[in-house]
N, C-alpha and C positions, 0 to 999 in steps of 0.2 A: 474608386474605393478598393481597397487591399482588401485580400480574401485570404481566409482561415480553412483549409481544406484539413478534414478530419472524419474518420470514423465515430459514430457512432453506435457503442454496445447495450442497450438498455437494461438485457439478462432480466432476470424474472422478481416474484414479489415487489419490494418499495420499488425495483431499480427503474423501474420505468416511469413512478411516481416523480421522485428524486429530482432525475435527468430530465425532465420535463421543465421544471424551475430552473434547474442549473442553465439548460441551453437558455432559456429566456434571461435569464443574467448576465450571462457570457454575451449574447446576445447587446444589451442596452449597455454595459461600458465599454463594449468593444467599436458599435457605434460609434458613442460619444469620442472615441478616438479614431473615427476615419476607417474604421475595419467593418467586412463584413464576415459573418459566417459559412460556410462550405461544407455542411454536414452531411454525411449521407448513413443513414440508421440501416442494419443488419442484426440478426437474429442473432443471439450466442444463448448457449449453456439450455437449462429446460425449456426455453422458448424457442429454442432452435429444434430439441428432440420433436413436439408437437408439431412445428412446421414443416422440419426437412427430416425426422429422424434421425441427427446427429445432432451434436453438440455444438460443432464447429462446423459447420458446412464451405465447402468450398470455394463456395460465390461472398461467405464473411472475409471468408482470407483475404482473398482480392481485394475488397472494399478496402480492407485494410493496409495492406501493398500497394493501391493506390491513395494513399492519404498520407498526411504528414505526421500522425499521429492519431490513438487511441486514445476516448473514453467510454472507458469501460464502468457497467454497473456492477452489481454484484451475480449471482448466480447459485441455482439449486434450490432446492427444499422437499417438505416430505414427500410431493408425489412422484419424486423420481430416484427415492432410495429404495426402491424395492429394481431397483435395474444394476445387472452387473458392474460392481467395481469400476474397469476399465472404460464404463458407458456413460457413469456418473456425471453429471452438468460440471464439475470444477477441476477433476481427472481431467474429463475429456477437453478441454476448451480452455481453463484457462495454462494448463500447463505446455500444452502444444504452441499455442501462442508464445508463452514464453520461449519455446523451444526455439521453433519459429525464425523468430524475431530475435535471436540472441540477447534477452532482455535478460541480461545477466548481474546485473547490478537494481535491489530495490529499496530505494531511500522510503522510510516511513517519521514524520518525524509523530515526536511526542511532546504535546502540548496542552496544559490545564492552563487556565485563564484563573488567575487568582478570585474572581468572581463565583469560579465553578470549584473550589476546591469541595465543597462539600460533595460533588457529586462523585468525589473518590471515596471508593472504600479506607483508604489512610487515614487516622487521624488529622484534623486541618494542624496541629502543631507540625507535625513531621512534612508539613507543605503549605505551610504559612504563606507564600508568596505564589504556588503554582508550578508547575512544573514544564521545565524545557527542555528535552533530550531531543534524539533523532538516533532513530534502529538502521543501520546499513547492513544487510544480508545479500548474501553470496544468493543468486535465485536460479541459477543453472544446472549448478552439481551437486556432489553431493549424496545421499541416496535416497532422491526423488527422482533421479534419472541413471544414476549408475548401473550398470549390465554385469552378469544376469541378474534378474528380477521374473523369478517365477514360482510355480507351487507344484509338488509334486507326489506323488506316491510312492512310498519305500517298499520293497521287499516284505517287509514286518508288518504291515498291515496298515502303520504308521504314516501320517501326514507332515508335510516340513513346509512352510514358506523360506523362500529367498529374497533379500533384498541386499545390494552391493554399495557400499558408501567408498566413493573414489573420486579424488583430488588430485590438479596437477597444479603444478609451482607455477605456471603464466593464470592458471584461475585465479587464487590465491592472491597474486599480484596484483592483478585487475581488479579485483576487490577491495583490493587493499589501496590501491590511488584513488577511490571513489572516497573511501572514509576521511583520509587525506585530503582531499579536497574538501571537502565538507569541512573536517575539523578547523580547517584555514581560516573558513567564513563564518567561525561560532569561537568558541574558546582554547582552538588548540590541544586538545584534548581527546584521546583515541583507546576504550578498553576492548581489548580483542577478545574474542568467550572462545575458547575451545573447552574438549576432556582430554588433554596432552596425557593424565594417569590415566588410562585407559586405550584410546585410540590412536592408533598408528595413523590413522590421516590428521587428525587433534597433533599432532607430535610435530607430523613435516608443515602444518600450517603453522603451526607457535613458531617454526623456527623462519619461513618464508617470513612472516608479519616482520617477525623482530630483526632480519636482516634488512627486510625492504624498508622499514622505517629509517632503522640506524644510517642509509647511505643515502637516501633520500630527502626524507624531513627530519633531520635531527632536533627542525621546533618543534616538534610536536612531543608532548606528554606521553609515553605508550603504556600502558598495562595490560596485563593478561589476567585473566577471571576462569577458573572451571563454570559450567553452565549450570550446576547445580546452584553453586554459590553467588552467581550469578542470579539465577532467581526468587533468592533468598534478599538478596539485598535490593532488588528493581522494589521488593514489597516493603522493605525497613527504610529504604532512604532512595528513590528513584532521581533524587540532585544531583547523587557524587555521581552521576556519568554525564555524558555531553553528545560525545560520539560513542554508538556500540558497533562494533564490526563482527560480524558472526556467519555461521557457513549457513547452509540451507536450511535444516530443519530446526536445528536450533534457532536460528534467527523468526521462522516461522512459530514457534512456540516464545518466545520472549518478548517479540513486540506484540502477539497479542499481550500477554500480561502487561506489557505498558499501554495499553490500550485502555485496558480496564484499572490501573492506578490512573489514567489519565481522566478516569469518572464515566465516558460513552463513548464507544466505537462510533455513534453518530459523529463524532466531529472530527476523525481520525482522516487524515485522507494517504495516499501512497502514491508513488511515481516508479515505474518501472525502465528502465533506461537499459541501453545494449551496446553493441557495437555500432551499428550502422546510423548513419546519417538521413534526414529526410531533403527534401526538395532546395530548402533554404540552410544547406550545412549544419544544421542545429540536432540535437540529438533525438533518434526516432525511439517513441515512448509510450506504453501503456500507461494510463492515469487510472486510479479507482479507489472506490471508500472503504478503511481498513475492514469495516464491516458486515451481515450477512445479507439476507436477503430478505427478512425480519417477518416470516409468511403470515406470523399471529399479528402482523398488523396490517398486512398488504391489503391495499384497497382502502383502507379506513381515511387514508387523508391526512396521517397525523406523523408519518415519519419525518425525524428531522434530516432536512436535504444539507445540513451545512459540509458533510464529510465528501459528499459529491463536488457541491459546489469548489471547496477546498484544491479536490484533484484536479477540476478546471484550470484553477488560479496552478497548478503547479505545472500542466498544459504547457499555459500560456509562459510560463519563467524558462524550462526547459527546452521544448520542440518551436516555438516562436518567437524565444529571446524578449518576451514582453515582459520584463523586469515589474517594470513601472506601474502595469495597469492587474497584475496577479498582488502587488501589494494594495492597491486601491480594493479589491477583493479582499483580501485578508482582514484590512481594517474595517472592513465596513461591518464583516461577520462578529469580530471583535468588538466592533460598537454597539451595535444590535444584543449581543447576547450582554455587557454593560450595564443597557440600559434597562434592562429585564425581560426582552422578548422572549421566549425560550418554549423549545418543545418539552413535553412530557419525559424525556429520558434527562433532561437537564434541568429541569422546572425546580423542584426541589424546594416547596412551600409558597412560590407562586403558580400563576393561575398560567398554565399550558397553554399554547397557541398549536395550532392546527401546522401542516407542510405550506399550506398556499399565505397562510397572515407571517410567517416567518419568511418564507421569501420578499414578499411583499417589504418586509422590515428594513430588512436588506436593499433590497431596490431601493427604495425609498435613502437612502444611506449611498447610493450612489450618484 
């Protein structure tokens, strides 16, 4: 039997709930196709500060370095915002990893099930059918990690912080063939969000996008959107995009708001992908739910695991090339929420199931 060697991050609140069902799903289709599992669980984010006093401890690294890929829970809540900034569960843990692991490219897609459109705040006219996008954000640069970045004391008596936002043209690039590939496998379709009226890295990305398109993929559709305008429009008509390409932080603020036209962060999932390759040439990858770590319900038994399981299934398409069996996942969540199974964040006038009768739903669908 073929083995699955992977990290496992569970991180704090549902995430451990979540990850619990996920592994047992991953688990019984990966069976049924001759695979076994190879997980080995390490501490991240607040659950790591309690046990080792960091976030990211050094023995998770490893784990991680030795695995073919990450799945990752979520991470932080309020008992650990009274701790410096830089100490933070998602500071500290999940951005080093990112750093890490040059996991420079994060595909989030966005997807309402025309079943679930009520659970958007949009009018169901304006999303008659549901909604299918997918968020491609720059996750390396940018000024989340640009230098300097510090705080300081003036002369005047005065306080300043610093933060540096700084882009080079191979980032840009590399960013920009990820959208480009995606777009290939969807509709051809690519709107790139800068503020070019304002920012001078906004300026040389508009111009990098629109050269690398034009000599590259001339099929593809390219637009350019300001990000204001941009999230003016994700809320009046989140259809007219397909593929969104966007830098760091911008991307980080837009695909939550398609998160939330999407109706629940519970069903959102994300893949983090980089340069480096894992054991079997396939791309080495952070997976995890676009969402938090939901503390007002941790422990209750009721979070919906679908955004978890979701990142499995995306796991399994990218870092293991299992095409076939992240789709048999897909549908079956698809079916299940169909036929009205549904947690509480997605219930929406029916009767709410619990985390373990919704996995169970699923399973059973398998």
């Amino acid at each position: 039997m073929k083995s699955l060697k992977f990290a496992v991050l569970p991180g704090d609140g549902i995430g451990p709930e979540v990850m619990e069902v996920t592994l047992e799903i991953l688990g019984k289709v990966l069976s049924d196709e001759g695979y076994s599992i190879d997980a080995t669980h390490a501490p991240v984010g607040g659950a790591a500060i309690d046990q080792a006093g960091e976030a990211l401890p050094e023995s998770t690294v490893k784990i991680c370095e030795d695995s073919d890929a990450i799945l990752f829970g979520s991470v932080g809540g309020p008992k650990w915002e009274s701790l410096p900034p830089a100490q933070q569960p998602e500071r500290a843990s999940l951005l080093p990893l990112r750093k890490h692991f040059q996991l420079f490219a994060n595909i989030r897609p966005g997807l309402l099930y025309p079943e679930l459109v009520a659970a958007s705040p949009l009018k169901t006219e304006r999303i008659p059918d549901g909604i299918d996008m997918v968020c491609i954000r720059e996750l390396t640069g940018g000024i989340y990690f640009g230098q300097p970045k510090e705080r300081r004391d003036l002369d005047d008596g005065d306080v300043e912080a610093l933060d540096t936002m700084v882009y080079k043209k191979s980032e840009i690039e590399r960013i920009a063939e990820v959208a480009a590939q995606t777009a290939l496998a969807r509709g051809k379709r690519v709107c790139s969000v800068d503020k070019a009226n304002v920012l001078t890295t906004s300026v040389l990305w508009r111009e990098v996008v629109t050269a690398f398109f034009a000599e590259k993929y001339p099929e593809i559709e390219l637009s350019h959107m300001y990000v204001d305008n941009a999230a003016m429009q994700l809320a009046r008509d989140p259809n007219q995009f397909d593929v969104l390409l966007t830098e760091n932080m911008f991307g980080d603020i837009l695909s939550d708001e398609m998160g939330i036209v999407c109706g629940s962060l519970g069903m959102l999932c994300s893949a983090s992908l980089g340069l480096g390759t894992n054991s079997l040439g396939n791309p080495f990858g952070l997976y995890e739910p676009a969402g938090g770590t939901a503390p007002d319900i941790a422990g209750l038994g009721v979070a919906n695991p679908c955004a978890q399981i979701l990142s499995g299934a995306m796991m399994l398409r990218f870092s293991f090339g299992l095409n076939d069996i992240a789709n048999r996942i897909e549908q079956a969540i698809k079916e299940t929420v169909q036929a009205g199974t549904r947690t509480g964040d997605i219930a929406f006038g029916l009767e709410s199931v619990n985390t373990r009768t919704m996995a169970d739903a699923i399973l059973s669908r398998l």
